[in-house]
N, C-alpha and C positions, 0 to 999 in steps of 0.2 A: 646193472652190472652182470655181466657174462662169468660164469664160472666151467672153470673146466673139469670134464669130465673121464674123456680119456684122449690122448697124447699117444702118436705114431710119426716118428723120424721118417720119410721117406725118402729124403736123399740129403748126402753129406758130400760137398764140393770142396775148391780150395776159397770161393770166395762166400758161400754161403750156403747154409741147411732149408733145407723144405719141411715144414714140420704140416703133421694136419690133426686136426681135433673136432671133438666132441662137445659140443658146451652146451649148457643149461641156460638159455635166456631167462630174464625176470619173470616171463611168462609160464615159466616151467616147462616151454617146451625144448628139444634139443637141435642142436645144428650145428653143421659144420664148419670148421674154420682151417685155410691154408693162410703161413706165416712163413715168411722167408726169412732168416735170422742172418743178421747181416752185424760184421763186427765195428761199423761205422768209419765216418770217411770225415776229410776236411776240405775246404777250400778258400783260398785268397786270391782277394782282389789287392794286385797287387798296383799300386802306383807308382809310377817313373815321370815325376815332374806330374805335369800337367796331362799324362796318360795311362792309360790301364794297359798291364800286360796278361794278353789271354793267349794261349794255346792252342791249336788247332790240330784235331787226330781224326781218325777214320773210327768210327765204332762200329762194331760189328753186327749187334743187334739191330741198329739205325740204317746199317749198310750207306754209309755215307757220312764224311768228313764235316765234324763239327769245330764252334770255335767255344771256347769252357776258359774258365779261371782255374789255373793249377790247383790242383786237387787230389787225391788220392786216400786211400782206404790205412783207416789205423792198421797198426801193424803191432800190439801187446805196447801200446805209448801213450805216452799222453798227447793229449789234438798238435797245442801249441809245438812240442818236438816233430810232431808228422806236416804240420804247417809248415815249418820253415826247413826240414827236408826234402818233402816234395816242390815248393819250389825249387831249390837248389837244383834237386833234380829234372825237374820237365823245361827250366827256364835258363840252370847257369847262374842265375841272379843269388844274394844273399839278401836279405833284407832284416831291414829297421823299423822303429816304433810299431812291432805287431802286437793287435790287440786284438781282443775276441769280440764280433758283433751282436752274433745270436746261433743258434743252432734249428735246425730248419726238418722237418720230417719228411721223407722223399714220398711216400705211398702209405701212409698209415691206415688203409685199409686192410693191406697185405703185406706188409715189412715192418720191421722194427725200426729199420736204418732212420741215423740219424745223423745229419751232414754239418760240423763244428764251423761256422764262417767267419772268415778273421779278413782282417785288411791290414795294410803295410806298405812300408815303400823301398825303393829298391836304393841298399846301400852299395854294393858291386856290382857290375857285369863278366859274367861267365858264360863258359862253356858246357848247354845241358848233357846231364849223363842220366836220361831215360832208362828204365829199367828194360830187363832185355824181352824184345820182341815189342816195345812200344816208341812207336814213330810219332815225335809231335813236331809242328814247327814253334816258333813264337812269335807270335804276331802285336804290334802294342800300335793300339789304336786313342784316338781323344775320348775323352768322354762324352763328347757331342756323339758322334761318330758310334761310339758302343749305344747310348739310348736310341739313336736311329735306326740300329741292326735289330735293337730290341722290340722295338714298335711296330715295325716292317718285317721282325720273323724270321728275320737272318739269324737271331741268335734265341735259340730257341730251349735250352739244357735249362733246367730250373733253379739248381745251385746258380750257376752265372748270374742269372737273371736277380733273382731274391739278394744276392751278395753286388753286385753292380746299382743294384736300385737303394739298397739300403746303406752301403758306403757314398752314394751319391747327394743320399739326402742328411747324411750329418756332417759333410763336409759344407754340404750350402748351413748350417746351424739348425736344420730341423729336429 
């Protein structure tokens, strides 16, 4: 067990802090640690009939346009309320029987973050109203079609993946 020893903020953003530290390994010796403090995020696989509806946006980091299961970063709420407002928002969609699958760690080397995955299915079709300055289309592919993007690299975002694979397999009864 790592204990800390001394804590320094190095940077405060709008979607996360940098923190860095001092720790005392088991061995008694000391070393440093960067943590990004991240206020956590959600994401749904959401089903329409016999298809998955994912999202496709340009991210900036990646500098190039991916395809993701609607998703978005808590906001002071609970997953399940940020679940089925970010869909509403990136897809238009509202959705039914949303249940929670598991919660998944993005880089638990360096992050805290922790990503709530739910699945669901689409009880209306709407009009998305993205938040401002975020372009997504939506795209709803089979789910043949989504494990082949999967396999082959096309879809490559690790929430998508971890939430597509694991809604996939309790729908077959696994």
């Amino acid at each position: 067990m790592e204990k800390e020893v001394e804590k320094k903020t190095i940077f405060r953003g709008n979607i996360l802090n940098i923190e860095k530290y001092k720790v005392k390994l088991i061995d008694n010796t000391i070393a440093s640690r960067e943590v990004a403090r991240f206020s956590g995020a959600v994401g749904v696989v959401l089903f329409s009939e016999n298809r998955i509806v994912l999202v496709e946006q340009f991210r900036f980091p990646l500098g190039e346009k991916i395809l993701e299961i609607p998703a978005g970063r808590l906001e002071n709420e609970e997953p399940l309320h940020c679940a089925t407002r970010e869909v509403k928002e990136e897809t238009g969609y509202s959705c039914k029987n949303i249940e929670k699958l598991t919660e998944i760690y993005t880089s638990p080397g360096f992050s805290d973050e922790v990503i709530h995955i739910f699945k669901a299915d689409v009880e209306d079709h709407g009009e998305p109203n993205p938040d401002p300055g975020e372009f997504v289309d939506v795209v709803e592919l089979s789910v043949e079609e989504c494990l082949k993007k999967i396999k082959n690299g096309d879809i490559k975002d690790s929430k998508t993946i971890a939430g597509i694979l694991f809604a996939v397999k309790l729908k077959e009864g696994d």
